[in-house]
DRENTI-979276 format. One record per residue (C-alpha): residue number from 1; residue in one letter; x, y, z. Coordinates in pm, 1 decimal. Layout:
BEGIN
SITE  pos  code        px        py        pz
SITE  NUM     A         X         Y         Z
...
END
This chain:
BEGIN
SITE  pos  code        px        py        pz
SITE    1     X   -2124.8   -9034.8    5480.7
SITE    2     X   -2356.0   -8861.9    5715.6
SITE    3     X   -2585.0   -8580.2    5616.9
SITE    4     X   -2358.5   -8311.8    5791.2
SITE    5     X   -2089.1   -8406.3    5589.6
SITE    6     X   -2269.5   -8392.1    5300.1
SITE    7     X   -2414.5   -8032.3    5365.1
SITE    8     X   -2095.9   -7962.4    5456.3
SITE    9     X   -1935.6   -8081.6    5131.2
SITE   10     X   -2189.7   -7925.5    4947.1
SITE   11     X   -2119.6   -7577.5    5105.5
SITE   12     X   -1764.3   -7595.9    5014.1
SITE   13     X   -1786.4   -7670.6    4693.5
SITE   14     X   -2088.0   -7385.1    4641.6
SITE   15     X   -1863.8   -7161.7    4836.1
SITE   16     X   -1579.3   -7225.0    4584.1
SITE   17     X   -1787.5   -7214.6    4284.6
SITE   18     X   -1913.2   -6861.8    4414.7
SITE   19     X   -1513.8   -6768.7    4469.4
SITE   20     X   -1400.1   -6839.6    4101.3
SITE   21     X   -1297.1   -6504.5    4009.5
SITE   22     X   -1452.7   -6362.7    3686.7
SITE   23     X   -1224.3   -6257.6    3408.8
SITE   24     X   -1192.1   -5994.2    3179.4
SITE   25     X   -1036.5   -6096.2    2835.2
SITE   26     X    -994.9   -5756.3    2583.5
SITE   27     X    -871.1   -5737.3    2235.4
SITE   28     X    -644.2   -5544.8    2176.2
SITE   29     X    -444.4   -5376.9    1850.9
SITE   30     X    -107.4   -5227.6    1994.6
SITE   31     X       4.4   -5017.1    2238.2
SITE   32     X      29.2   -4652.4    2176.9
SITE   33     X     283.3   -4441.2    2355.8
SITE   34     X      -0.8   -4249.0    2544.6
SITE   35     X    -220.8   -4485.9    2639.6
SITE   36     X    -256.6   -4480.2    3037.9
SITE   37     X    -469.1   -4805.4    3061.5
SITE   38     X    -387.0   -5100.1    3303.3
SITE   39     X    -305.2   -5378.2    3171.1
SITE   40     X    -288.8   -5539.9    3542.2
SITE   41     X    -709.9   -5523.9    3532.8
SITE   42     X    -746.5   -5761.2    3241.3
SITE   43     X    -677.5   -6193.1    3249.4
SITE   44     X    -629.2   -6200.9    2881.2
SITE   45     X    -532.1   -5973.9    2579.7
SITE   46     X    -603.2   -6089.2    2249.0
SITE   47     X    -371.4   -5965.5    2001.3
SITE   48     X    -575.6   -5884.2    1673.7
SITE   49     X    -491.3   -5978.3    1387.5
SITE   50     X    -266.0   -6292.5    1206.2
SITE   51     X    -443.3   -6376.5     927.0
SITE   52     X    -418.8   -6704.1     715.0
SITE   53     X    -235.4   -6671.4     379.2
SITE   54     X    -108.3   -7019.5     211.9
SITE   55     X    -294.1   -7201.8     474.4
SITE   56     X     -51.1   -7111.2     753.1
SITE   57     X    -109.6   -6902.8    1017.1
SITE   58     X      90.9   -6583.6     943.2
SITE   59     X     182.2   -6233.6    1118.2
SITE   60     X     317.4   -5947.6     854.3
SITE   61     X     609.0   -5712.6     991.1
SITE   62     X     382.2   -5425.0    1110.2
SITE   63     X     140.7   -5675.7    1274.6
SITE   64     X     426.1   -5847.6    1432.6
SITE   65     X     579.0   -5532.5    1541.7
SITE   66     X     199.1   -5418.6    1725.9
SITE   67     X     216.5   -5746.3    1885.4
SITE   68     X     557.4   -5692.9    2052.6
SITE   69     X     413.0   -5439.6    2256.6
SITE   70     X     181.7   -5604.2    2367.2
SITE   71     X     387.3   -5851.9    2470.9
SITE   72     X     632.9   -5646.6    2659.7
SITE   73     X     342.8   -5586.8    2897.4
SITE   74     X     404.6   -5878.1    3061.2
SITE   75     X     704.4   -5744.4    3192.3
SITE   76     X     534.4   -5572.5    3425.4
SITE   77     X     230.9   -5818.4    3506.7
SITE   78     X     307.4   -6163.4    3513.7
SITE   79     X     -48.7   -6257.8    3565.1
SITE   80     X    -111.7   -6105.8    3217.8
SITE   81     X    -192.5   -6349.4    2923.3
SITE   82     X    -144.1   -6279.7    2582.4
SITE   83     X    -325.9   -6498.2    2262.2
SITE   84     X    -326.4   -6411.4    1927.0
SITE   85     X    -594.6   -6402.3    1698.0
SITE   86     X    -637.6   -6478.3    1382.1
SITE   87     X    -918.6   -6329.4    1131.4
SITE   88     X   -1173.1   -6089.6    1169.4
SITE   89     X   -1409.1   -5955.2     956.6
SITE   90     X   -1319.5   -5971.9     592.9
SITE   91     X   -1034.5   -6250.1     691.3
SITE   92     X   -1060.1   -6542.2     444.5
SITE   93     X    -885.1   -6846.1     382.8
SITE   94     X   -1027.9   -7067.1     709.9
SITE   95     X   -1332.4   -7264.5     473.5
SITE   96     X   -1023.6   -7352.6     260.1
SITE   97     X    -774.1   -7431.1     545.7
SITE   98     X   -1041.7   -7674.1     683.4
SITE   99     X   -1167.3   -7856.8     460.8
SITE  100     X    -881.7   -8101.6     422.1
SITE  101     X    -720.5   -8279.5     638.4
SITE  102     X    -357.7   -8147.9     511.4
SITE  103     X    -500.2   -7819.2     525.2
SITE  104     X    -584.8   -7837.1     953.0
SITE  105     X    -272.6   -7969.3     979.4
SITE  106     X     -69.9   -7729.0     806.2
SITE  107     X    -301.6   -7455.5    1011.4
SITE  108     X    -260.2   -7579.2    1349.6
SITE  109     X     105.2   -7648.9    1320.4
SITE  110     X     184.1   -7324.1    1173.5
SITE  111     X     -55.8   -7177.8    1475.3
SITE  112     X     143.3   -7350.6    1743.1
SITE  113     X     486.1   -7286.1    1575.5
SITE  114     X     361.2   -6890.0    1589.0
SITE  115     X     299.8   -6901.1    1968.7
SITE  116     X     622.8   -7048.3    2072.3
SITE  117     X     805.1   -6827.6    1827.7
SITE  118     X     608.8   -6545.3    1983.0
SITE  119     X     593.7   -6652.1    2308.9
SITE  120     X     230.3   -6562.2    2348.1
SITE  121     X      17.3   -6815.9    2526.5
SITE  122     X    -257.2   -6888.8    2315.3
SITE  123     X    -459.9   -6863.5    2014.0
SITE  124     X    -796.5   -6722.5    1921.7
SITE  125     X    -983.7   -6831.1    1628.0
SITE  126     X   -1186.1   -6556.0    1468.2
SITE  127     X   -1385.4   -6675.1    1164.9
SITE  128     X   -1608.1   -6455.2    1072.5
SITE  129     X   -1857.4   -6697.4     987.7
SITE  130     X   -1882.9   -7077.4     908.1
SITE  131     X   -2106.4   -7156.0     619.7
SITE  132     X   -2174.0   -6791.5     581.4
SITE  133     X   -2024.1   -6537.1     291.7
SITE  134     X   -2174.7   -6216.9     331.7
SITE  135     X   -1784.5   -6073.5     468.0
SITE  136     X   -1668.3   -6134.6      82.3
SITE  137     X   -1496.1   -6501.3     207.3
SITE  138     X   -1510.2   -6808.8      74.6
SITE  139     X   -1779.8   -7096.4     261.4
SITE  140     X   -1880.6   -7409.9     228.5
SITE  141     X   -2193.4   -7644.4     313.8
SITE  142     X   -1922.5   -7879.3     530.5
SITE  143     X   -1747.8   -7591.4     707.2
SITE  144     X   -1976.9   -7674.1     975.3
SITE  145     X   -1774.3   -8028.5     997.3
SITE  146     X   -1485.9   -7899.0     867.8
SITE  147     X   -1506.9   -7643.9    1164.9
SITE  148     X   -1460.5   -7879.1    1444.4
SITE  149     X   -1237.8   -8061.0    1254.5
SITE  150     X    -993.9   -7775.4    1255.2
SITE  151     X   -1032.2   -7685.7    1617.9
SITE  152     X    -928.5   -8019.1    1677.1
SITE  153     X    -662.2   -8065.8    1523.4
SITE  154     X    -574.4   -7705.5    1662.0
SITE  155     X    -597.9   -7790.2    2005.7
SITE  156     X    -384.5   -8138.2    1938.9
SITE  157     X    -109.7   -7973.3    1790.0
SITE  158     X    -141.5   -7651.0    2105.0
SITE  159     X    -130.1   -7975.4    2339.0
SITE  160     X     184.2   -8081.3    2188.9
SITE  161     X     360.3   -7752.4    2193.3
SITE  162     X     265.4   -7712.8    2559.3
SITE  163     X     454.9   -8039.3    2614.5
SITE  164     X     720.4   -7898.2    2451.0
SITE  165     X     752.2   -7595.3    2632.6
SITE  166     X     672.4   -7785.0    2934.1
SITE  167     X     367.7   -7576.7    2975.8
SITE  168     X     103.2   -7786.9    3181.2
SITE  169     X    -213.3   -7747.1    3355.7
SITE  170     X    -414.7   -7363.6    3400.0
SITE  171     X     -64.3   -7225.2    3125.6
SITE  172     X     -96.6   -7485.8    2882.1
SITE  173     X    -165.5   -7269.6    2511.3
SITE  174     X    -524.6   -7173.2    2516.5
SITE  175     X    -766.9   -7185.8    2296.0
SITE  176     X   -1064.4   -6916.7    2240.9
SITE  177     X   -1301.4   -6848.2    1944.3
SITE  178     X   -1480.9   -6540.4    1868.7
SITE  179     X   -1848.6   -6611.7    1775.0
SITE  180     X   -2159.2   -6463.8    1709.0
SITE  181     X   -2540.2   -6588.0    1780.3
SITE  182     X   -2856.5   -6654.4    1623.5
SITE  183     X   -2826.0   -6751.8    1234.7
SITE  184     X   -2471.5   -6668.7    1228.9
SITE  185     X   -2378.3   -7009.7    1400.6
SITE  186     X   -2596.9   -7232.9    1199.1
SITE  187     X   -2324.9   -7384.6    1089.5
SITE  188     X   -2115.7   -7419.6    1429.4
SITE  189     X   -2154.8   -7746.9    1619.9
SITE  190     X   -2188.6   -7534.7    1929.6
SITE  191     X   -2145.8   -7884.8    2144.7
SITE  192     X   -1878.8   -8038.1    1940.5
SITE  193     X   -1698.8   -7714.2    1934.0
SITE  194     X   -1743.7   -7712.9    2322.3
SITE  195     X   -1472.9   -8001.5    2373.4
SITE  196     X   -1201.6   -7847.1    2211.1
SITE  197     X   -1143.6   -7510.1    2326.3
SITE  198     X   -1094.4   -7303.6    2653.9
SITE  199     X   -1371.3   -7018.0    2611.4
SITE  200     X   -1610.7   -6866.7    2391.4
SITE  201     X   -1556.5   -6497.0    2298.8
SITE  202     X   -1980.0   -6402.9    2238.2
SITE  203     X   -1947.5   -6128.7    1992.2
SITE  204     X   -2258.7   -5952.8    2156.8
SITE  205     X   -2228.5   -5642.8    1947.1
SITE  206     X   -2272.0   -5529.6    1603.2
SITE  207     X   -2642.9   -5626.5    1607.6
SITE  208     X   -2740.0   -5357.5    1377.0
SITE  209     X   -2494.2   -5207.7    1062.5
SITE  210     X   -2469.2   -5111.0     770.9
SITE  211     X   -2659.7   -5492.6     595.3
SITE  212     X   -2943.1   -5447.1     876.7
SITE  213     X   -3291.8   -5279.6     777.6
SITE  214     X   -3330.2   -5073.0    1082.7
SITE  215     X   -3126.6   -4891.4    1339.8
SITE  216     X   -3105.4   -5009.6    1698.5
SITE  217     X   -2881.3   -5121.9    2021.3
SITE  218     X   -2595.6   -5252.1    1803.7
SITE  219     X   -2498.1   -5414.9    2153.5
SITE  220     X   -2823.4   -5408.5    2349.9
SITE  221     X   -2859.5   -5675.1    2678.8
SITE  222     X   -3214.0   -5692.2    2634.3
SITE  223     X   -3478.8   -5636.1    2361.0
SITE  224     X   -3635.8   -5312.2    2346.0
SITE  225     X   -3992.5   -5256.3    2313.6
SITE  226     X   -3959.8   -5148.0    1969.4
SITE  227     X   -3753.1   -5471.9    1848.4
SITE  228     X   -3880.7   -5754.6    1631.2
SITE  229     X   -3965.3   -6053.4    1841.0
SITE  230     X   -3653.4   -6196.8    1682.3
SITE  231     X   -3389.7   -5894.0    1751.5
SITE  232     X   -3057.9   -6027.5    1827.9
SITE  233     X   -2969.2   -5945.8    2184.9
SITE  234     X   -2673.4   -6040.7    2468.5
SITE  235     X   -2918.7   -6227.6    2693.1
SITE  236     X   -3031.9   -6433.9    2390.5
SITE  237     X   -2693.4   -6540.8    2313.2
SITE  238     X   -2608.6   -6640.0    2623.5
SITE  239     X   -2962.4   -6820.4    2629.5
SITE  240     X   -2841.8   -6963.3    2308.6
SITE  241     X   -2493.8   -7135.6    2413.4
SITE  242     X   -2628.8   -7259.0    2753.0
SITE  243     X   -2889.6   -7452.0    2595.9
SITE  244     X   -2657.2   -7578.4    2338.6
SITE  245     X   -2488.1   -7746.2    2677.7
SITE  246     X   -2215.0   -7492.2    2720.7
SITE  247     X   -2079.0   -7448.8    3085.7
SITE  248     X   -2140.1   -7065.7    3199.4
SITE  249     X   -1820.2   -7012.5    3306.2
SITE  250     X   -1695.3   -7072.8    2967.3
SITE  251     X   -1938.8   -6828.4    2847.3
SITE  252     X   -1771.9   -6443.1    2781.6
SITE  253     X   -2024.7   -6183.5    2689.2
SITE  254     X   -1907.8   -5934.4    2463.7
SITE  255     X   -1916.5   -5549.2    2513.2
SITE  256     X   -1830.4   -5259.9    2277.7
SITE  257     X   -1575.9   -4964.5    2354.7
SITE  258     X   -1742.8   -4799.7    2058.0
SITE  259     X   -2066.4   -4688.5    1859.5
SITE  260     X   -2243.6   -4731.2    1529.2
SITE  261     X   -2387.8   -4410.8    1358.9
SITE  262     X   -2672.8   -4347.5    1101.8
SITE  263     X   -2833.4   -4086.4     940.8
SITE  264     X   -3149.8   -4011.4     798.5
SITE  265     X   -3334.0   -4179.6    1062.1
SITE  266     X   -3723.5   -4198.0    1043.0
SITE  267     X   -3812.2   -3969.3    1391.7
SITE  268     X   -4024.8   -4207.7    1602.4
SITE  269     X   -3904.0   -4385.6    1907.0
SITE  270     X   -3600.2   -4125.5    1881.1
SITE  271     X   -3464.8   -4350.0    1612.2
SITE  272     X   -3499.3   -4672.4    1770.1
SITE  273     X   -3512.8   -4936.8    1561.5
SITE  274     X   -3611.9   -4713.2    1236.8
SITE  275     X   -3532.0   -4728.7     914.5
SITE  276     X   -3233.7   -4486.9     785.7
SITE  277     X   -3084.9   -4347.5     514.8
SITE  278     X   -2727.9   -4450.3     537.9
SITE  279     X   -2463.4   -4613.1     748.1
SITE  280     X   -2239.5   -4343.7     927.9
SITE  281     X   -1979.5   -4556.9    1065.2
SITE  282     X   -1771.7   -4692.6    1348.0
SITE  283     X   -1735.8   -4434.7    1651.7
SITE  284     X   -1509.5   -4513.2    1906.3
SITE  285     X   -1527.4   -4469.4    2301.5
SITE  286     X   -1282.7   -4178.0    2267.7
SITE  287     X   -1434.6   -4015.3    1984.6
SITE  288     X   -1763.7   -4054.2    2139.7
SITE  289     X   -1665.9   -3875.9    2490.5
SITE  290     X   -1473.2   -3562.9    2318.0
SITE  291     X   -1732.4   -3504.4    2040.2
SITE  292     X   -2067.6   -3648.0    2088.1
SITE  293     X   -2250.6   -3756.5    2413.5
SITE  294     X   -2509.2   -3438.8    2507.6
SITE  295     X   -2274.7   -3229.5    2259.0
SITE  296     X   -2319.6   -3093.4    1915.2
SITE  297     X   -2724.7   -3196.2    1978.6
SITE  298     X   -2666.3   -3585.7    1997.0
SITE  299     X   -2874.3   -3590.3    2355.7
SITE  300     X   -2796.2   -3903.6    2536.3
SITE  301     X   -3127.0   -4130.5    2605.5
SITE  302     X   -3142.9   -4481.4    2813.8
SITE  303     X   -3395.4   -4789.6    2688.2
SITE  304     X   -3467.4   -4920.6    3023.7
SITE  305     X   -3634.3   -5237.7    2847.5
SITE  306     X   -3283.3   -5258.0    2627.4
SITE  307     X   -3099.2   -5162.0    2922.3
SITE  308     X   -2875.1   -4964.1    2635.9
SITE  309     X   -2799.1   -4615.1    2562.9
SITE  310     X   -2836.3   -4388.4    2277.5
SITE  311     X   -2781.5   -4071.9    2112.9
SITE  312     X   -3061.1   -3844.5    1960.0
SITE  313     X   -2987.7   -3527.8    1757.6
SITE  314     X   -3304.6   -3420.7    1654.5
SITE  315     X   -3192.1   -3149.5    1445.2
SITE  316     X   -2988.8   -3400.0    1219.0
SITE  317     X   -3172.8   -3730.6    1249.8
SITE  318     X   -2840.0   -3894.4    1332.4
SITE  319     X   -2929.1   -4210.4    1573.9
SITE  320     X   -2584.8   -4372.5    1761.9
SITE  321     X   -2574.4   -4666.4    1925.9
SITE  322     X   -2307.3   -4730.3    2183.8
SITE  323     X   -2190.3   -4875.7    2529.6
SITE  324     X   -2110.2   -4653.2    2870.2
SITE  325     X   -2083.4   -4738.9    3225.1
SITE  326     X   -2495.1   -4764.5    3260.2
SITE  327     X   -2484.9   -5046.4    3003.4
SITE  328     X   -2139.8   -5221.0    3159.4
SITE  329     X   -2278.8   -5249.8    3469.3
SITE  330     X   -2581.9   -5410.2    3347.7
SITE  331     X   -2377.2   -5655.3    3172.1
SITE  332     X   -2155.5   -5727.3    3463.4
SITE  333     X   -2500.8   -5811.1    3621.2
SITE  334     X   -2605.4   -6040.4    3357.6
SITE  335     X   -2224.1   -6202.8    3414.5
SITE  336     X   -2335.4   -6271.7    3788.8
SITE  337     X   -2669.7   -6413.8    3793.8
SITE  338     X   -2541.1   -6697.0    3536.8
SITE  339     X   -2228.0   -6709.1    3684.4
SITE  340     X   -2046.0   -6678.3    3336.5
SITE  341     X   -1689.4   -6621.9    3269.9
SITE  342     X   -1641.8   -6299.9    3242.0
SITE  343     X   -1693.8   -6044.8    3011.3
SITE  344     X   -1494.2   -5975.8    2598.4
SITE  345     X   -1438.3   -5651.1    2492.1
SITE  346     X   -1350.4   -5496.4    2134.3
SITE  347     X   -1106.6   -5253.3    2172.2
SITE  348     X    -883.3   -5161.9    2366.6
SITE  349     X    -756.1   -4893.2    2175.8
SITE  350     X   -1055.6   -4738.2    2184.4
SITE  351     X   -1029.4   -4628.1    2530.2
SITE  352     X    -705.5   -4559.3    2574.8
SITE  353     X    -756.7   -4413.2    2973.9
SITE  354     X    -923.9   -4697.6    3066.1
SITE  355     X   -1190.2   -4546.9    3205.2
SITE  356     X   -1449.9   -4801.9    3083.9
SITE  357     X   -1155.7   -5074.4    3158.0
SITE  358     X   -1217.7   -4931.4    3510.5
SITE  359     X   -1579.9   -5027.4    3508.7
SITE  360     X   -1534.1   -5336.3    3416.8
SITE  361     X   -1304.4   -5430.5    3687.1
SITE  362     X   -1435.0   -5302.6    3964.2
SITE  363     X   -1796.2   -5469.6    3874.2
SITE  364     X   -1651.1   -5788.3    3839.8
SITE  365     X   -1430.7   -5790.9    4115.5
SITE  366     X   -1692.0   -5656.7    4333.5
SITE  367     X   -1906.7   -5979.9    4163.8
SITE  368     X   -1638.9   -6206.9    4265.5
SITE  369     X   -1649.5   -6105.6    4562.1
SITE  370     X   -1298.5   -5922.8    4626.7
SITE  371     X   -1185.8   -5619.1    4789.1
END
């Protein structure tokens, strides 16, 4: 082949690369009768939450009936996928489920059976963590075997049902987990995990709570100049997966439509990274807009080393730590230099305008380079 053709080939297949559109996959709870959001700007919805009781995977009547309207959204977009997950914090019975092999059978059958019965297209495993406890679950020292174990016997019997329902190629039943980083997949076989699923779902929030010593960017890109030298960050995790020999592309990068609060925060830094007296709570989007961004004297401040925002009330010593458009947009960038998937969101109740929806499609559309 001569070298023209070879540049040539080369440029195509760059070209192409650079076309893949970048997705937006958002979890998602139900559908309220006000929302106003899009559902025509996202690639995926994750339902949240079955749950595994018995072994099986299992939806309860209310659960069930949230899910239906989610599902009726595809009415309108036929693009729109739909998985369902199952756990979430606090969710037990997965150490149990995998560590026999009757018990990731009777999982991923019961999984499959769910999606056809649902007709939802895939599932998301949310195990909140292998090996670890601190959630109140059970764990094991071989959940980190037992762990790929069960994803593969998940994605055999997905495989099957996809047969079944004649379901081939790109709508073949997916397969997602949610994960976090650092310590908290020490017992993940990032790699072996790799080969049986569709995407990873990078938890990139939640970095600081109500177990962590200090305050801080609960969802923070980078590391602020106040961090530890071993502060959990996005831009670590993805640092983490790719050297584990994950593909970018099946790398999502998580972002939070909501804030963590403290109170009794030490003053210096404007209470980054300080110690605090207690744990507030969760704040969502919404609630954050109406009630507390440069209101009620919670001034809004930007960590240009974090590339986060946060909220200051000086008066109070209540620190919050949250996501806006500022920090979206930096994440979108992060997206587009590594060329990752996309970007994971929890919640989409949370904003129920869409207005930070918004921001995320029209950065990564803009990335992928469409109108």
């Amino acid at each position: 082949m001569s070298r023209i053709l070879l540049a040539l080939l080369a440029f195509s297949v760059a070209v192409h690369a650079q076309a893949q559109p970048y997705r937006i996959v958002g979890y998602v709870g139900g559908r309220d009768a006000g929302d106003t959001w899009d559902a025509g700007k996202v690639d995926t919805l994750i339902f949240s939450f079955a749950k595994v009781a018995g072994g099986e995977v299992v939806l309860d009547a209310e659960a069930r009936s949230r899910l239906h309207k989610v599902l009726a959204l595809k009415a309108g977009h036929p693009q729109l996928r739909v998985s369902i997950s199952v756990g979430g914090w606090g969710a037990g019975g997965f150490s149990e489920a995998a560590a026999s092999a009757e018990g990731r059978r009777r999982f991923a059958r019961s999984a499959a059976a769910l999606l056809r019965a649902e007709h939802a297209d895939g599932l998301d495993v949310d195990w909140e963590y292998p090996g670890h406890h601190e959630s109140g679950i059970a764990s094991s020292e071989h959940d980190r075997e037992n762990f790929t174990a069960l994803l593969a016997e998940t994605r055999a019997a997905l495989d099957d049902a996809s047969a079944q329902e004649r379901r081939a190629a790109a709508d073949r039943y997916r397969l997602s987990i949610a994960v976090a980083d650092a310590e908290f997949v020490d017992h993940v076989d990032i790699a072996a995990v790799d080969a049986q699923i569709d995407w990873f779902n990078l938890m990139t929030y939640d970095f600081v709570n109500a177990m962590t010593p200090t305050t801080g960017h609960h969802s923070g890109l980078y590391a602020s100049a106040w961090a530890t030298a071993t502060a959990r960050t996005g831009e670590r995790a993805v640092k983490q997966f790719l050297a584990a020999g994950v593909a970018p592309r099946k790398l999502f990068l998580g972002a939070a439509f909501y804030g963590r609060e403290f109170d009794g925060v030490d003053p210096a830094h404007d209470g980054v990274y300080q110690h605090f007296g207690s744990f507030v709570g969760y704040r969502g989007w919404k609630k954050l807009k109406q009630d507390y961004i440069d209101k009620q004297g919670y001034a809004r401040h930007w960590d240009a080393d974090a590339h986060a925002p946060f909220l200051w009330n000086k008066s109070t010593r209540h620190f919050v730590s949250y996501e806006d458009a500022q920090s979206l947009r930096e994440k979108i960038a992060l997206v587009r230099s590594n060329r990752l998937g996309g970007i994971m969101y929890w919640e989409q109740g949370e904003d129920p305008e869409g207005e930070l929806l918004q921001v995320l499609a029209r950065g990564l559309s803009a990335a992928s380079g469409n109108p």
